[in-house]
Steps between C-alpha positions, in 0.01 A plus 500: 500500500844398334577183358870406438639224371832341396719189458798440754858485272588171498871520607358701833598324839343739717292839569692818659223753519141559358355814447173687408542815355178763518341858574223617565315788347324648824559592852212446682574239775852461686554118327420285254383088507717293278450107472577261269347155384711289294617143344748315378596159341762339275425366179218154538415630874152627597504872468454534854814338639542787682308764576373769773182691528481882635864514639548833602790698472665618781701798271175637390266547733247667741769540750715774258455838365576497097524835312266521182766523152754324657641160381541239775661166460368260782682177548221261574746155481461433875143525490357278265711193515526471135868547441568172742322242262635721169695228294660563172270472178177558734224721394305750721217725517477769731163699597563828715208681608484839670227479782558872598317850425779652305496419135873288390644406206736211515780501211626144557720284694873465499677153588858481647637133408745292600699307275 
């Protein structure tokens, strides 16, 4: 389990691309099981404005083959919904969670905004 969190800027107007960026360690299955839980809220809202539970991510999956020692960057912005409600000066938490038999290391998450 990863936990990443962060602030949206607060001149942003939008969200171009979202991205996950991980290996793994072993090669023992053809795929891994990414999802993510996560919420957000401005300042004064409840702290689950928004949120989603257990989204899984379509880039990193059961359904590819990942090489062990390789870096992957996974755009997972279409998936969880997030980046529709992001407004500027919102703050987030992210949970990913790797549900697969290969051991992964996530490094972090890169945001493309808009502004």
């Amino acid at each position: 389990v990863t936990y990443v969190t962060g602030v949206c800027p607060y001149n942003m107007t939008g969200v171009v691309a979202m991205y996950l960026w991980w290996f793994k360690s072993q090669d023992t299955s053809g795929g891994v099981d990414f999802d993510v839980s996560w919420y957000m809220a401005s300042d004064t809202q409840a702290f689950a404005t928004h949120s989603g539970t257990n989204v899984e991510l379509s880039e990193a999956d059961t359904g590819e083959d990942f090489d062990d020692e390789f870096m992957y960057r996974s755009n997972f912005m279409g998936d969880v919904g997030i980046d529709s409600n992001m407004a500027a000066g919102d703050a987030f938490g992210l949970k990913f969670r790797q549900e697969g038999a290969d051991d992964t290391y996530v490094l972090g998450v890169s945001i493309i905004w808009e502004f």
